[in-house]
TIMARPA-978560 format. One record per residue (C-alpha): residue in one letter; x, y, z. Coordinates in pm, 1 decimal. Each point is the difference from the previous one (the first is absolute). Example, Ala and Ser with C-alpha at 12.3 -4.5 7.8 and 13.67 -1.06 7.14 Angstrom:
# residues 2
- aa  X  Y  Z
- a  1230.0  -450.0  780.0
- s  137.0  344.0  -66.0
***
This chain:
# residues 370
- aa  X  Y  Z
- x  -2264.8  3065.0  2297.8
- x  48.4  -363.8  0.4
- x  -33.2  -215.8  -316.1
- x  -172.5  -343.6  27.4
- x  181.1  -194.9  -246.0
- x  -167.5  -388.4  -63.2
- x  251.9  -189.4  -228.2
- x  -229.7  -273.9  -118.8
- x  179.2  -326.0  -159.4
- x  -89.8  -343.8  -122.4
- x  248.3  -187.1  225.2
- x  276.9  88.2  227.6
- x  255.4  -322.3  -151.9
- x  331.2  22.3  -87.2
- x  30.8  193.5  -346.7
- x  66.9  365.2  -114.8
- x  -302.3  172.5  28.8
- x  -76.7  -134.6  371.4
- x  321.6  118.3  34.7
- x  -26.9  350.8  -133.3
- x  -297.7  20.0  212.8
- x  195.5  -84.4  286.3
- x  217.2  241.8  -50.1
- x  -225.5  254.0  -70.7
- x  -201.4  -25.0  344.6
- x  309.7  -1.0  197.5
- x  150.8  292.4  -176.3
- x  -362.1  200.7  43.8
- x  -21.7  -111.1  375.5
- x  311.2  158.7  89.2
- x  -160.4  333.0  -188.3
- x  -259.6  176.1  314.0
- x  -215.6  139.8  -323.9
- x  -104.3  -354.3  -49.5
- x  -169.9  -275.5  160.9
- x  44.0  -328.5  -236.1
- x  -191.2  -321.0  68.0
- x  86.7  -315.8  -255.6
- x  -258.9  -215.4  -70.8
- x  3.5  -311.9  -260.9
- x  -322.7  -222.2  -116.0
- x  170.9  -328.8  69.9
- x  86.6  -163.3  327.4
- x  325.9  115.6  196.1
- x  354.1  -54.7  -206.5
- x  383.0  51.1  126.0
- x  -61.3  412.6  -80.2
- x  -319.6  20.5  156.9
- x  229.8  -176.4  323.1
- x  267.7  280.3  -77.8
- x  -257.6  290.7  -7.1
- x  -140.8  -75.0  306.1
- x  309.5  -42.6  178.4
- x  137.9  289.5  -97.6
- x  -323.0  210.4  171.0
- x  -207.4  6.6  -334.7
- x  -391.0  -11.2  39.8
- x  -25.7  -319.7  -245.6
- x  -348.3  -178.3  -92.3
- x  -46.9  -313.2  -182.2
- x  -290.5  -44.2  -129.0
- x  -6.1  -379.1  -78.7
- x  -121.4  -70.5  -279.7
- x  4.0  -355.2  -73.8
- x  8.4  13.2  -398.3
- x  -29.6  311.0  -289.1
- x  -364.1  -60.3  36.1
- x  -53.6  -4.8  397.9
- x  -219.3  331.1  -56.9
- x  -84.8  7.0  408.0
- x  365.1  218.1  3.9
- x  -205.4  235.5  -163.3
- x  -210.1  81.5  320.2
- x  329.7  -53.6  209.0
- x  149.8  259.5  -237.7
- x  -277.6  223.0  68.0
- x  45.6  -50.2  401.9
- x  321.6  79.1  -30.9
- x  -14.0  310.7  -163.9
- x  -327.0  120.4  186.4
- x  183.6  -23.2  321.3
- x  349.1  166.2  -117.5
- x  -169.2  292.9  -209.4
- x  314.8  -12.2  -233.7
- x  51.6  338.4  -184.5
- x  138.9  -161.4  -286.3
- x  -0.7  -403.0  -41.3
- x  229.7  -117.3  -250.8
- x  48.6  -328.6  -159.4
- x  188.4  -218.9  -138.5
- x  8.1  -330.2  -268.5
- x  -262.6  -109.8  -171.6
- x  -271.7  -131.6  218.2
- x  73.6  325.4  232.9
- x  -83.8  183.6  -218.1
- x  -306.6  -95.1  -83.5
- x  -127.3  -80.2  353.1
- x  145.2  357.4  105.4
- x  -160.6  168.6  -264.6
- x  -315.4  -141.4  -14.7
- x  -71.8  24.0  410.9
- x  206.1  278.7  69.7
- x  -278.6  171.3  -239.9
- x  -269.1  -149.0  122.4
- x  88.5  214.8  362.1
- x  115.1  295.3  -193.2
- x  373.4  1.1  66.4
- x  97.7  366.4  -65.5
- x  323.6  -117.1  -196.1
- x  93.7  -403.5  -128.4
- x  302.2  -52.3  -163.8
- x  87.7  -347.5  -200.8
- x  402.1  -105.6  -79.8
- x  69.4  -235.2  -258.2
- x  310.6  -179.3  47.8
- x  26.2  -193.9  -334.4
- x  -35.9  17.7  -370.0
- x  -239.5  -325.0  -39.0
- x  3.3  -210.1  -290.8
- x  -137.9  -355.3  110.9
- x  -334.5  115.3  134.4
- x  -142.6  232.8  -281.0
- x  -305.9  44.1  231.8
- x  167.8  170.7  256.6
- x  8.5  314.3  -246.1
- x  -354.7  -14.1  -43.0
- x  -85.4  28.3  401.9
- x  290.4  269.8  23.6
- x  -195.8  169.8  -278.2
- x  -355.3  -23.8  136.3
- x  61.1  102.6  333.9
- x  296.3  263.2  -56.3
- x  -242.0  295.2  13.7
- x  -76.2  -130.5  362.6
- x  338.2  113.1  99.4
- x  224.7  304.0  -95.9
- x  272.0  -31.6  -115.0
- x  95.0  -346.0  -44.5
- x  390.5  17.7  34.0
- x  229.8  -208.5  -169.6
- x  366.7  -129.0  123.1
- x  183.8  107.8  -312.5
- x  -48.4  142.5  -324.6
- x  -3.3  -381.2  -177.7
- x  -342.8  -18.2  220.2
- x  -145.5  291.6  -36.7
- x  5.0  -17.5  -395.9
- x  -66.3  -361.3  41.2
- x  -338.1  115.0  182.3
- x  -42.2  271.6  -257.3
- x  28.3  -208.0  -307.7
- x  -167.7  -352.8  87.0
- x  -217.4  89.9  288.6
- x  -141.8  296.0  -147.3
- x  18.9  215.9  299.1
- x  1.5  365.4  -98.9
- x  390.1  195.9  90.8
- x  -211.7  282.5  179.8
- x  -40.9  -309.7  278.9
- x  360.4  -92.3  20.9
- x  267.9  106.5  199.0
- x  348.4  -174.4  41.9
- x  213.1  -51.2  307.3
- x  284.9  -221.2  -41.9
- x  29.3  -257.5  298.3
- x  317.9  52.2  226.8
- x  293.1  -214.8  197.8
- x  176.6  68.0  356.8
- x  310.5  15.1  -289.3
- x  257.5  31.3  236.0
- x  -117.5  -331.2  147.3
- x  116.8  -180.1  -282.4
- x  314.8  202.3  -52.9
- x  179.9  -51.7  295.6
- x  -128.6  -355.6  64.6
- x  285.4  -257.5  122.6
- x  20.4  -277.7  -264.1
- x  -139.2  -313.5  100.9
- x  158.1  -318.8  31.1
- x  -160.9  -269.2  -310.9
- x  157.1  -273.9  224.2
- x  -346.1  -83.3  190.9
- x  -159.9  -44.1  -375.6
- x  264.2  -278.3  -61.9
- x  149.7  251.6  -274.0
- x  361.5  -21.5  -103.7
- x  245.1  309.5  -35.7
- x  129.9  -89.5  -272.0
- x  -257.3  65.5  -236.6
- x  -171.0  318.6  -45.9
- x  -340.3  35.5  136.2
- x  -334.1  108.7  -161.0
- x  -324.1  54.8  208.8
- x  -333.5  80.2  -16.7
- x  -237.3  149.8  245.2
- x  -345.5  -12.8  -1.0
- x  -340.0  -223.2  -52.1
- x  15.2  -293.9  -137.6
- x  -280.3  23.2  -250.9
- x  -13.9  -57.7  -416.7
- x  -1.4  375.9  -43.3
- x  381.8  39.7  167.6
- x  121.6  -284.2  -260.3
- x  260.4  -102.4  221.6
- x  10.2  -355.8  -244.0
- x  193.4  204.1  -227.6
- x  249.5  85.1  280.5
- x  26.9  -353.2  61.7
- x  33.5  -104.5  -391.7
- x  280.1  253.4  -60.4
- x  226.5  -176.2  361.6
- x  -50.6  -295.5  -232.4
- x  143.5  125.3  -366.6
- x  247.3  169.4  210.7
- x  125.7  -269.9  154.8
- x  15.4  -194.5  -352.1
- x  187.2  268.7  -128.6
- x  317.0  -1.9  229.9
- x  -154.3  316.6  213.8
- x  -123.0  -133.2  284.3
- x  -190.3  239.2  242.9
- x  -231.7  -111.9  264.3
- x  -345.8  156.9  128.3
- x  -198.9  72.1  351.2
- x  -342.0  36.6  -17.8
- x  -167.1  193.9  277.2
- x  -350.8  -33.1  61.3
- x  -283.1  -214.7  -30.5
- x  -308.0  -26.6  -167.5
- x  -191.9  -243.9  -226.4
- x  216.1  -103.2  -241.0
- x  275.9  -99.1  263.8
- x  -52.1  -374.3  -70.1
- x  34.4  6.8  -344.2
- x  270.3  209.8  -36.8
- x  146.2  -264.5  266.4
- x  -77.5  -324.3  -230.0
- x  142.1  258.2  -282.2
- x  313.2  37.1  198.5
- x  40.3  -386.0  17.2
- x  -97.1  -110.5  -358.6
- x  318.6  254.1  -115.3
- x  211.3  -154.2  250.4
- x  28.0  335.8  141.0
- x  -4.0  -126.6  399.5
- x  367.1  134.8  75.3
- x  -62.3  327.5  -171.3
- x  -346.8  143.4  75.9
- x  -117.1  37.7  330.3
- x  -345.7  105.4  176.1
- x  49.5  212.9  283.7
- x  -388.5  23.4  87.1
- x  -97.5  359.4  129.6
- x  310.7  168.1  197.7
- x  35.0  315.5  216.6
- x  341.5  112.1  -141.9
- x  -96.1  124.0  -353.9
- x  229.2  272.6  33.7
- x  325.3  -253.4  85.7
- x  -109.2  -262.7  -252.4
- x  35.7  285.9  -271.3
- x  257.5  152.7  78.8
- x  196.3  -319.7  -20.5
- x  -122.0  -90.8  -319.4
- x  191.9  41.9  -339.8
- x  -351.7  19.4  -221.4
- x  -343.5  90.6  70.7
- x  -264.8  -164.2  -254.8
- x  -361.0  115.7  -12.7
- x  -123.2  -174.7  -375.4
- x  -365.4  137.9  124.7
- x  -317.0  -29.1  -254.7
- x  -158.1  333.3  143.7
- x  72.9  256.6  317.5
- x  -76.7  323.2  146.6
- x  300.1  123.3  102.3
- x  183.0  -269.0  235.8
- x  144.5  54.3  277.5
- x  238.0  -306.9  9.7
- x  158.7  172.6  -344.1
- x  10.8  334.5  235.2
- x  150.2  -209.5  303.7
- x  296.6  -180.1  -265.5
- x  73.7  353.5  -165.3
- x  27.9  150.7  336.9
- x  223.9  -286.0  88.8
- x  220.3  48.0  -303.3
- x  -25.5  -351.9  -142.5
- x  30.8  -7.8  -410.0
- x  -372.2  -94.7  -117.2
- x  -131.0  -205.8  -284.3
- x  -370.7  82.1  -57.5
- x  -274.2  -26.3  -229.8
- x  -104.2  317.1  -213.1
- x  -395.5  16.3  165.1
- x  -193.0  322.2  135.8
- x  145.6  103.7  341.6
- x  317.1  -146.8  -42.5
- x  89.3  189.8  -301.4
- x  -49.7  315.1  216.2
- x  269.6  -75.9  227.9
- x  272.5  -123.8  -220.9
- x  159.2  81.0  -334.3
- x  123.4  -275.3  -235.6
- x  365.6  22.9  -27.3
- x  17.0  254.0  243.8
- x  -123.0  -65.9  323.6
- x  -107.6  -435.2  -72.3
- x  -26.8  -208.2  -290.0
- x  -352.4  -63.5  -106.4
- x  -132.5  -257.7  -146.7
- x  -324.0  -76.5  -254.7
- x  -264.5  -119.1  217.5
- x  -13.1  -378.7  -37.0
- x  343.1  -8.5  -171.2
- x  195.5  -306.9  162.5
- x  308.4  -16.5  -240.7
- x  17.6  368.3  50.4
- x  2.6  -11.3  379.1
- x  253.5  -274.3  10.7
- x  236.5  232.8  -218.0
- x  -74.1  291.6  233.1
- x  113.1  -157.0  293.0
- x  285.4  -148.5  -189.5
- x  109.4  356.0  -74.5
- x  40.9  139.7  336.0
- x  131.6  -344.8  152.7
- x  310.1  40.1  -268.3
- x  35.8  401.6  14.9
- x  8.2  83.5  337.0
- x  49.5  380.5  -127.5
- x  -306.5  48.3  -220.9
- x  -200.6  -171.1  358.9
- x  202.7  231.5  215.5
- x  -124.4  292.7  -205.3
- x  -357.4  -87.0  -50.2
- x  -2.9  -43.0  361.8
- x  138.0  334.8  99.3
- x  -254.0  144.6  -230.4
- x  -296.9  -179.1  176.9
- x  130.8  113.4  276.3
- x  22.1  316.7  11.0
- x  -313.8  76.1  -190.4
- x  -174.2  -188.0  278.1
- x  150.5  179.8  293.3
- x  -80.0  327.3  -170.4
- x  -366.9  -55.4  -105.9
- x  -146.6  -287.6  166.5
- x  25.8  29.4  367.5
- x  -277.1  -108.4  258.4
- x  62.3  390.9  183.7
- x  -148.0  132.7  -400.8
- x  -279.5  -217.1  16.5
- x  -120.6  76.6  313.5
- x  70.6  338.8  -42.1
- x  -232.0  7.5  -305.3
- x  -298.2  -183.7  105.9
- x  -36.7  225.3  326.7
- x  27.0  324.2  -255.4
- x  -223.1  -156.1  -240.3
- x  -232.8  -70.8  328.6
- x  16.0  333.1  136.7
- x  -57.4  129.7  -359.4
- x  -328.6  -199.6  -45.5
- x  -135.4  110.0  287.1
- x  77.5  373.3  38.9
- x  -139.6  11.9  -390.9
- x  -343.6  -141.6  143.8
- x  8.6  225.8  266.9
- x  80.3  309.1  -153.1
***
C-alpha cells in the first residue's frame, strides 16, 4: 500500500526548515511506499521552484499575510482532493492551519515539526499548546526543542517525539574549496563566514564588532557574509561606520555553500535561539573550526572544547576571544574541527533522517491499522 504523505509548510524560502522539507520529499519520492506532495501557505519561493522541478507535486497556497484566512478553504481543497494518509506540517503558522483543517476533514494521522526553540514570540508556545492535542505527536528537531516544548510550552512528553534533522554530509566533505577572490577577499588574512538569514535573532552585529577589536588588536581576520535578509542594510551602514569596507563583505544568497565553507578558516553562528541548524551541520560536515553560541540546538551538536568553542549567548568580548583562539592555535581549531566532523558524518546524515521519518510513517500507520 501506498502512503499519501502532505508535508504542509509556511513558506518554501531559502532557510533550514524549507530546506529539510526539501529534502525530505525528494528522499520519500524516490521511496515507491510513498507518494509526497509539498505544499506551503505563502506564495511560490526558490524551494517551492526546486520541488517542482525536481517532479514534486508542490501547492502554494498564497496567502497574502498570517491572517489571509481564505488559505484555510484552499488548504481544505487541497487536501480533499489528495486524500493524504498522513499530512504533516511544519513552522508555526503550519501548524496551526494543518491542525486545525486537517481536523476539521478528519485526517486519519497529522503530524506537526518544530524547528526552533522560540524565545522572542512567547505566544507562539501558547498556540503550540492549545492546538497540540490536534496532532500526534508533535516532533521536535533535537533534544534542546523538545525540552524547550516540554518546559515553556507546556506540552505533555507523552506527545513528543524527536528526530534530529539530517545533511547530504558527504556533500560538504568532499566539496572543492572556493575561490574568496570574486568577494574582493584577500589571501592573506584568514577568513571567517557566516551563513544564513540576516535577521536580529542570528546576531551577526557581533560577528561584525569582533572583525573590528580584532583588527585593533594586531589580529586582523576578515569576514563573508552569505545571505540576505532584513537586517542586510544595517549591518551594511555597520560595516562602514567601523571602517570595516576592505574586510567584511556581503555575498547576497549563493549556490556554492558547500565551496564557500570549505574554504573558510572559521565558521561563526553567535545565534539568540535555534532548532538544530543545518548551516552548523553543513560547516561541521565541511570540517571548518566553529565559534558558536551556547543556545538549544546548537549545544546538541557540538561540545565546548571538544568539538567548537561556545560562547555565552550575547557575550561579545567572549566571542571576540573565541575567534582569537583558533585564529592563533591552528592545532586546538584543527582538533575541534576533526571532532565536529566526524560526529557529524556518523550521526547526522540526510540517508538517517529519511530513513527515520519513513519508519516512523510506516509505524504510525500499521499501529492504526492493526
Amino acid at each position: 500500500m501506498t502512503l499519501r504523505i502532505l508535508q504542509l509548510i509556511t513558506d518554501l524560502e531559502i532557510g533550514g526548515a524549507p530546506f529539510m522539507v526539501r529534502d525530505l520529499a525528494l528522499g520519500l519520492h524516490a521511496d515507491s511506499r510513498f507518494e509526497v506532495h509539498v505544499a506551503c501557505l505563502a506564495p511560490a519561493g526558490p524551494v517551492a521552484r526546486e520541488l517542482a522541478n525536481c517532479g514534486i507535486n508542490t501547492h502554494c497556497l498564497n496567502a497574502k499575510s498570517p491572517w489571509d484566512f481564505r488559505v484555510f478553504y484552499r488548504l481544505a481543497g487541497l487536501i480533499s482532493r489528495f486524500q493524504p494518509d498522513i499530512l504533516h506540517c511544519h513552522l508555526l503558522h503550519a501548524n496551526i492551519t494543518g491542525r486545525l483543517i486537517g481536523s476539521a476533514l478528519n485526517v486519519r494521522h497529522i503530524i506537526a515539526t518544530v524547528h526552533t526553540a522560540e524565545q522572542q514570540k512567547l505566544w507562539h508556545l501558547t498556540a503550540e499548546n492549545l492546538t497540540c492535542r490536534l496532532s500526534r505527536p508533535t516532533v521536535c528537531v533535537s533534544s534542546s526543542v523538545r525540552e524547550h516544548l516540554s518546559r515553556h510550552a507546556h506540552i505533555p512528553d507523552r506527545f513528543l517525539k524527536t528526530i534530529p534533522n539530517g545533511i547530504d554530509t558527504q556533500k560538504f566533505t568532499h566539496a572543492i574549496p572556493a575561490d574568496f577572490s570574486r568577494f574582493e577577499l584577500t589571501k592573506k588574512l584568514p577568513t571567517l563566514i557566516f551563513v544564513g538569514r540576516l535577521a536580529p535573532v542570528k546576531s551577526v552585529d557581533q560577528i561584525i564588532h569582533a572583525v573590528a577589536q580584532l583588527k585593533q588588536q594586531n589580529c586582523p581576520c576578515q569576514l563573508l557574509i552569505v545571505g540576505d535578509g532584513p537586517e542586510r542594510l544595517s549591518l551594511e551602514k555597520l560595516t562602514n561606520n567601523l571602517d570595516l569596507a576592505d574586510h567584511v563583505k556581503f555575498a547576497g544568497m549563493q549556490s556554492d555553500v558547500p565551496s564557500l565553507l570549505k574554504a573558510a578558516d572559521i565558521f561563526v553562528q553567535p545565534s539568540k535561539t535555534e532548532g538544530l541548524p543545518l548551516v552548523t551541520l553543513e560547516a561541521m560536515a565541511a570540517g571548518i573550526p566553529i565559534v558558536a553560541s551556547r543556545t538549544a540546538g546548537i549545544v546538541d551538536l557540538l561540545v565546548h572544547q571538544k568539538s567548537a568553542l561556545l560562547v555565552p549567548i550575547g557575550d561579545q568580548p567572549y566571542l571576540t576571544n573565541s575567534i582569537q583562539n583558533l585564529l592563533t592555535n591552528p592545532g586546538l581549531a584543527q582538533k575541534l574541527s576533526h571532532t565536529a566532523q566526524q560526529h557529524a558524518l556518523k550521526n547526522f546524515s540526510l540517508t538517517a533522517m529519511i530513513h527515520a521519518y519513513a519508519n516512523f510513517y510506516q509505524n504510525l500507520t500499521a499501529s492504526f491499522n492493526s
